[in-house]
C-alpha positions as CSV (number, residue, x, y, z in Angstrom):
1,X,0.0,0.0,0.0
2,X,1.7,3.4,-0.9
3,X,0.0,6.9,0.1
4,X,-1.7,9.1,-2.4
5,X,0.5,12.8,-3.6
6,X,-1.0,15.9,-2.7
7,X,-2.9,17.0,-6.2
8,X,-2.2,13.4,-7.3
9,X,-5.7,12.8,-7.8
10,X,-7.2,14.4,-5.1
11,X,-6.8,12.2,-2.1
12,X,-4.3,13.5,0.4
13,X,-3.2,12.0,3.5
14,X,-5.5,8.9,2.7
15,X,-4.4,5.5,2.3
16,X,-5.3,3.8,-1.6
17,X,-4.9,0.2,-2.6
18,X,-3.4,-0.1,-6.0
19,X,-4.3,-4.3,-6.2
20,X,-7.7,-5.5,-7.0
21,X,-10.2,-5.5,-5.7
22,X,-10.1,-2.6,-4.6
23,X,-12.5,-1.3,-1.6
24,X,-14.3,0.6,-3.9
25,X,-15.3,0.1,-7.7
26,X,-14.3,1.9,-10.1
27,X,-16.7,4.5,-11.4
28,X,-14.1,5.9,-14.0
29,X,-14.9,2.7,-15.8
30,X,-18.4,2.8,-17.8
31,X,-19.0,-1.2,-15.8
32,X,-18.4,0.4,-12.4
33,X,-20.3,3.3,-13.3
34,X,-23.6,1.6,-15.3
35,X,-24.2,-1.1,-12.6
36,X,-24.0,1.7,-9.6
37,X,-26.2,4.4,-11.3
38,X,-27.7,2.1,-14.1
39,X,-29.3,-0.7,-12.7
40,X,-33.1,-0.9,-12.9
41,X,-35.3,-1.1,-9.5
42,X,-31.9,0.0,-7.8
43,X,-29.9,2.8,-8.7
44,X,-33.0,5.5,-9.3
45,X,-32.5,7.6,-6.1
46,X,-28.8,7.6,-6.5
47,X,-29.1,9.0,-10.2
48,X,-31.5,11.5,-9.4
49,X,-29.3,12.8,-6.6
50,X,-26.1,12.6,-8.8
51,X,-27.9,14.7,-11.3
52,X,-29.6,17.1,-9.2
53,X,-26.4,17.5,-6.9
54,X,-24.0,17.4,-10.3
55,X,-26.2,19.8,-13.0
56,X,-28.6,21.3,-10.7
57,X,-31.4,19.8,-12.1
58,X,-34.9,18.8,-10.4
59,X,-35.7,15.1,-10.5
60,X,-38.3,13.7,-8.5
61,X,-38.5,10.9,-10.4
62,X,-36.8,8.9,-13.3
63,X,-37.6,6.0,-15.4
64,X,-34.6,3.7,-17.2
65,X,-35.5,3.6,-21.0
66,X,-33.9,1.0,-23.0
67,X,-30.9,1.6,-25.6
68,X,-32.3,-0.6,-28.3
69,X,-34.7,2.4,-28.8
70,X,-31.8,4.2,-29.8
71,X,-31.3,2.6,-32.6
72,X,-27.7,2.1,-32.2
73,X,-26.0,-1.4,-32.6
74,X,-25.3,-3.8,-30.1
75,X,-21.7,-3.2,-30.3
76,X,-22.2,0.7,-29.6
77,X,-25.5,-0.1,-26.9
78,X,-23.2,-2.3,-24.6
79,X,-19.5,-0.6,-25.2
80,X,-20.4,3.4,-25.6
81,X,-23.4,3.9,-23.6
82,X,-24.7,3.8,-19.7
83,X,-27.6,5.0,-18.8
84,X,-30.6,6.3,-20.8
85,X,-33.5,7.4,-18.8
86,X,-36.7,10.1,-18.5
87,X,-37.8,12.3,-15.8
88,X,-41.5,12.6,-14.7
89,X,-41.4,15.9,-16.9
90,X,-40.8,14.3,-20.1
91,X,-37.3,15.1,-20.4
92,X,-34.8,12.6,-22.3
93,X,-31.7,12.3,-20.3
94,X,-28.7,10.9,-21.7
95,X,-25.5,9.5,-19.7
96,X,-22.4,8.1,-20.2
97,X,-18.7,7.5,-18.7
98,X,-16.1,8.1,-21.2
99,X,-12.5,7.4,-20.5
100,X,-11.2,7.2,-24.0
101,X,-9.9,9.9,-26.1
102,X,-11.8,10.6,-29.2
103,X,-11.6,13.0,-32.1
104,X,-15.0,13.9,-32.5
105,X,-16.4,12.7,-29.1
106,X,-18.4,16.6,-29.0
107,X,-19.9,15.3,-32.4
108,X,-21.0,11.8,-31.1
109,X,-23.0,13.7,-28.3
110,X,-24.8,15.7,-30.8
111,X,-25.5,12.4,-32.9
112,X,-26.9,10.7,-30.1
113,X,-29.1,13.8,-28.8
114,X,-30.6,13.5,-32.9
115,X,-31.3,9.5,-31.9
116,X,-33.2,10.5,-28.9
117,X,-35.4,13.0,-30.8
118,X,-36.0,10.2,-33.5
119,X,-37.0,7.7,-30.8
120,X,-39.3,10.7,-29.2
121,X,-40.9,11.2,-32.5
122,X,-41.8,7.8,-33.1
123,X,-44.0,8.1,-29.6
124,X,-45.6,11.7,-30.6
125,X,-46.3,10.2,-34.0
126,X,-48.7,7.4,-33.0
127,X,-50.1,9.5,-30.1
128,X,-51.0,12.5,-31.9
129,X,-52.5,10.5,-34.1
130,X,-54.1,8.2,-32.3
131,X,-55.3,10.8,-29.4
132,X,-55.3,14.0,-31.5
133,X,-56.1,12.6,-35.0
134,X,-53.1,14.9,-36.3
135,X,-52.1,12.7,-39.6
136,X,-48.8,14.4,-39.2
137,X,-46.5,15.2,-36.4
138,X,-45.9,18.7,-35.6
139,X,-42.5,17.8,-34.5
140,X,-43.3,18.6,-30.5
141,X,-40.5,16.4,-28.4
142,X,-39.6,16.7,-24.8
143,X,-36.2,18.5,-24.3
144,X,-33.0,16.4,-24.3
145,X,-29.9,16.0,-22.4
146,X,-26.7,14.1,-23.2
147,X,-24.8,14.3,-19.8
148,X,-20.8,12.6,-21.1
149,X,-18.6,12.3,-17.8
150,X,-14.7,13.1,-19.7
151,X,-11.9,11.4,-17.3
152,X,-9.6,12.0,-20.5
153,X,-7.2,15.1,-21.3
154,X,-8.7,17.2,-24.4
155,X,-8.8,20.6,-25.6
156,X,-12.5,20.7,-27.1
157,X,-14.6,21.2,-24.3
158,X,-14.0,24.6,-22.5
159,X,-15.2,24.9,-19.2
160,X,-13.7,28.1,-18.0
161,X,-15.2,29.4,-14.9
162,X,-17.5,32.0,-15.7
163,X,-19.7,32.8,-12.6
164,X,-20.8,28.7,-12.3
165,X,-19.3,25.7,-11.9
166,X,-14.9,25.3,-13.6
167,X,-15.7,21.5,-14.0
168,X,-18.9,21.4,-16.8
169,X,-19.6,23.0,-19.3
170,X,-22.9,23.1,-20.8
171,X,-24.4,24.1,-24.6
172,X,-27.6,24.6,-26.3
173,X,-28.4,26.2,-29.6
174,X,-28.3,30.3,-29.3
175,X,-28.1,33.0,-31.7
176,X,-24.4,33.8,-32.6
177,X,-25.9,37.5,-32.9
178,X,-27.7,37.9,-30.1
179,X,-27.0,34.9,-27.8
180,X,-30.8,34.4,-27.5
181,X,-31.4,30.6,-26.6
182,X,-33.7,28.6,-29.2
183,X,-35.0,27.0,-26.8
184,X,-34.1,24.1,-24.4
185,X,-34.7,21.3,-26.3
186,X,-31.1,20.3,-26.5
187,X,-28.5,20.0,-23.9
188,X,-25.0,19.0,-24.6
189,X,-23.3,18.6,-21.2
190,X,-19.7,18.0,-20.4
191,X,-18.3,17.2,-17.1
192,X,-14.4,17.2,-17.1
193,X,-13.3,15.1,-14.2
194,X,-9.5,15.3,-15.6
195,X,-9.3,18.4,-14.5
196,X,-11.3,17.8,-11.1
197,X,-8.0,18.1,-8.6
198,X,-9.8,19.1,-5.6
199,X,-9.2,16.9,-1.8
200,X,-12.1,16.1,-0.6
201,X,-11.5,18.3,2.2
202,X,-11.2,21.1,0.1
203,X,-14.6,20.5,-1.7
204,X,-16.6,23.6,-1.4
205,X,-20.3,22.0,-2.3
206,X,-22.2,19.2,-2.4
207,X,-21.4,19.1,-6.1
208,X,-17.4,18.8,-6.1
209,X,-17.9,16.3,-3.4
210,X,-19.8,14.0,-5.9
211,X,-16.8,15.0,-8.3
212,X,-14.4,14.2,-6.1
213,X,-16.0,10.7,-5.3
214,X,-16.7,9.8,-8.7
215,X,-12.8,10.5,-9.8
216,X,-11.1,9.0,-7.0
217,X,-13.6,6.6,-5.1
218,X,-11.6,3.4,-6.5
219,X,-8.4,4.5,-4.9
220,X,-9.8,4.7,-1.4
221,X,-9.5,2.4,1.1
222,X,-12.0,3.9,3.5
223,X,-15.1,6.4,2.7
224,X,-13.9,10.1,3.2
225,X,-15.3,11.3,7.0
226,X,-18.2,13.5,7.3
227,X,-20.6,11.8,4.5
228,X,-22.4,10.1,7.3
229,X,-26.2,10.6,7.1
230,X,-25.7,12.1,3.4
231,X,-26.3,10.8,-0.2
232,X,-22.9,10.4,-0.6
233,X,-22.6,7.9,2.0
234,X,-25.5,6.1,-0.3
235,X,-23.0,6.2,-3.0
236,X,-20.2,4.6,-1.1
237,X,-22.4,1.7,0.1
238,X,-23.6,1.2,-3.1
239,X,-20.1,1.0,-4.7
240,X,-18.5,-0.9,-1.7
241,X,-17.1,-4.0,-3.7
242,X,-17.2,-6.3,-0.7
243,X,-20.5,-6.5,0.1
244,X,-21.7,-7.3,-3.4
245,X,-23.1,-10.7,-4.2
246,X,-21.0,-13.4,-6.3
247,X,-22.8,-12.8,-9.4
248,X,-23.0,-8.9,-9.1
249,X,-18.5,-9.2,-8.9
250,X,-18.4,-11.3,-12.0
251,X,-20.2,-9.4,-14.2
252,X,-18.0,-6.1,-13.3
253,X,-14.7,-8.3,-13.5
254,X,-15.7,-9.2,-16.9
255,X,-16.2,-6.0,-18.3
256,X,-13.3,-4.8,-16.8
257,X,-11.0,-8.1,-18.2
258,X,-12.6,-7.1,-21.9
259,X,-11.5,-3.2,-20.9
260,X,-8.1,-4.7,-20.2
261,X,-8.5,-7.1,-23.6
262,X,-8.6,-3.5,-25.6
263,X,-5.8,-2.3,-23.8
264,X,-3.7,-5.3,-24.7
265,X,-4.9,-5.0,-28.2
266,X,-4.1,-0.9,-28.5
267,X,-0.6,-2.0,-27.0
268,X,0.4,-4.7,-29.5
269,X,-1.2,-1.4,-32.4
270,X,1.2,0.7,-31.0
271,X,4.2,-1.9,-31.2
272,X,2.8,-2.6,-35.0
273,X,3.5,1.2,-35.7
274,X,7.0,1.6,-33.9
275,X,8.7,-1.1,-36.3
276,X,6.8,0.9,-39.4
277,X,9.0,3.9,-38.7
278,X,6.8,6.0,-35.6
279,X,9.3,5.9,-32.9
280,X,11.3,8.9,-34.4
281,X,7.8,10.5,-34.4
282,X,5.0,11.7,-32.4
283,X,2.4,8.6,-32.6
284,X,-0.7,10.1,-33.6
285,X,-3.0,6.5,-32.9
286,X,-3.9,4.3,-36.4
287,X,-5.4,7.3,-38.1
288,X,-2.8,9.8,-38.8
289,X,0.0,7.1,-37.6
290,X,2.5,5.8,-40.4
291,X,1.1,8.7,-43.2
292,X,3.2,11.5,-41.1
293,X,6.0,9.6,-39.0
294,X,8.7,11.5,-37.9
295,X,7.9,15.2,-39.4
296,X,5.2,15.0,-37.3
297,X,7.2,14.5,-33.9
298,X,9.5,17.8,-35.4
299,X,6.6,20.1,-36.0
300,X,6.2,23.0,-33.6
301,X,3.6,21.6,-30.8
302,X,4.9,18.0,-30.9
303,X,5.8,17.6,-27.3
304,X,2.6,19.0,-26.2
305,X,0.7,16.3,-28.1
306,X,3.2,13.7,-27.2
307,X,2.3,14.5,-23.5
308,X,-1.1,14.2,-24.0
309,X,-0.9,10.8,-25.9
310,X,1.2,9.3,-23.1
311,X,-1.2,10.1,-20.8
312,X,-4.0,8.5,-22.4
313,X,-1.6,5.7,-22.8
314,X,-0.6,4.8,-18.9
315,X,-4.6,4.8,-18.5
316,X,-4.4,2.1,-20.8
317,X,-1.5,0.2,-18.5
318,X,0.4,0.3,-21.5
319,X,4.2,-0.3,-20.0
320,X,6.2,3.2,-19.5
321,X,9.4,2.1,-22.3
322,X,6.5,1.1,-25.2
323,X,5.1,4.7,-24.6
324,X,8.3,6.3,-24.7
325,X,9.0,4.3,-27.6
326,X,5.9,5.7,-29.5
327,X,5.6,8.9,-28.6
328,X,9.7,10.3,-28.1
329,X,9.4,11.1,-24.6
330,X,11.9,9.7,-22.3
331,X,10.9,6.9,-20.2
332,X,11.7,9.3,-17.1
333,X,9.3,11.9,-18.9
334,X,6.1,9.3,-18.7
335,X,7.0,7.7,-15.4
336,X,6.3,11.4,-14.2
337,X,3.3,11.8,-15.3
């Protein structure tokens, strides 16, 4: 057991286990996170507080709605998406955990806020004409929310503090004129918890301390004092790995060996590029890889995105001398980070 550094992740002066299990799961990982706010019968008054403590929303009530509505395909229902769910007001709310860098990952909320108005207008469709006798829809739909947790480094989102909350950052169609809103219909809603550093004892709200949890709960080995009484210590109950039954353990040790699978797999890519001429360069992943090899890892801004890979990388448990290897940093460089 080894103690946690001060802005290390937020846990200082507390003891973490590194082994599995751990004490806690791991909500960082979409498993950890879908069976702890996702599961059916279960999880409701936990999701309702996270989102009304989190986005300072009012839930008083939420149903789970089922993927396969979506329209997506298994593969993208089971690996990209948690929890899809409406609140007694109509609205569509959206969730996800995403710990995986992605190009376009602001695009793919968008796209999946247009499959939840497609699913809605299905719905209106038969009721309007069924209970109105509209023979078209008048394209009426509850508003929408895609809520995408980012433990990842990027340089899309902004979330610069502007009078509310440093860590999320939220967007809805407004005039570029006048800034006037459109109307509410869709929410796009980005919660960076890479850049969520607080200690818990340096948590100002109720908010950052469901931040705080959220990042770090995995690398606990006790539940943070003064939670007693409070939702949060709900959360830690729910999430205490110990006290879950057989079946319950298996089916988040699974997904987390087919995590660890993809990590093996993005490894042995990585290796594939280094002997087709990237470790002089900056390794840019399979897309942009072996077309720009080493003038990419000389071009001004290199280092920068080298860092950034690496990082991504060590989430990965990629060993320290293949991502020094692939990226041009020194193995000194990424055992720092």
């Amino acid at each position: 057991m080894e103690k946690m550094k001060k802005n290390g992740g937020g846990a200082k002066g507390i003891d973490v286990v590194r082994e599995e299990p751990a004490t806690f799961v791991n909500l960082t990982y979409d498993p950890g996170f879908k069976i702890v706010f996702g599961t059916e019968g279960k999880s409701e008054r936990l999701l309702m507080t996270l989102l009304n403590s989190v986005l300072g929303m009012r839930i008083v009530s939420v149903k789970y709605l089922p993927t396969e509505r979506l329209g997506l395909t298994e593969e993208e229902s089971s690996s990209f998406f948690d929890v899809y769910c409406e609140d007694i007001s109509g609205r569509r709310i959206l969730i996800e955990m995403q710990m995986w860098s992605q190009h376009y990952f602001h695009k793919r909320a968008v796209y999946y806020s247009s499959l939840s108005v497609r699913d809605q207008s299905f719905i209106e469709k038969k009721y309007q004409k069924e209970k109105l006798g509209r023979r078209n829809w008048n394209y009426y739909f509850a508003p929408v929310y895609v809520v995408s947790f980012l433990n990842f480094p990027n340089t899309i989102v902004d979330t610069k503090d502007e009078g509310g909350n440093p860590y999320i950052s939220h967007y809805v169609y407004r005039s570029r004129d006048t800034g006037r809103e459109l109307g509410d219909e869709t929410n796009i809603i980005f919660i960076d918890l890479e850049k969520f550093r607080k200690d818990f004892e340096d948590c100002k709200d109720e908010c950052e301390r469901w931040l705080y949890s959220i990042r770090n709960m995995h690398r606990l080995k006790k539940r943070p004092d003064g939670i007693e009484g409070t939702e949060l210590e709900e959360l830690y109950n729910e999430a205490y790995y110990a006290a879950w039954p057989a079946e319950k353990r298996t089916l988040y040790e699974k997904n987390i060996m087919n995590r660890n699978d993809y990590g093996n797999i993005l490894e042995e890519r990585y290796e594939d590029g280094l002997a087709a001429g990237l470790a002089e360069g900056v390794a840019r992943g399979r897309e942009e890889g072996r077309a720009e090899g080493r003038a990419e890892g000389r071009e001004e801004g290199g280092q920068t995105k080298a860092l950034e890979i690496a990082i991504n990388l060590k989430r990965t448990g990629i060993a320290n001398d293949v991502i020094a290897k692939a990226t041009g940093l020194t193995e000194e460089q990424v055992e720092a980070l």
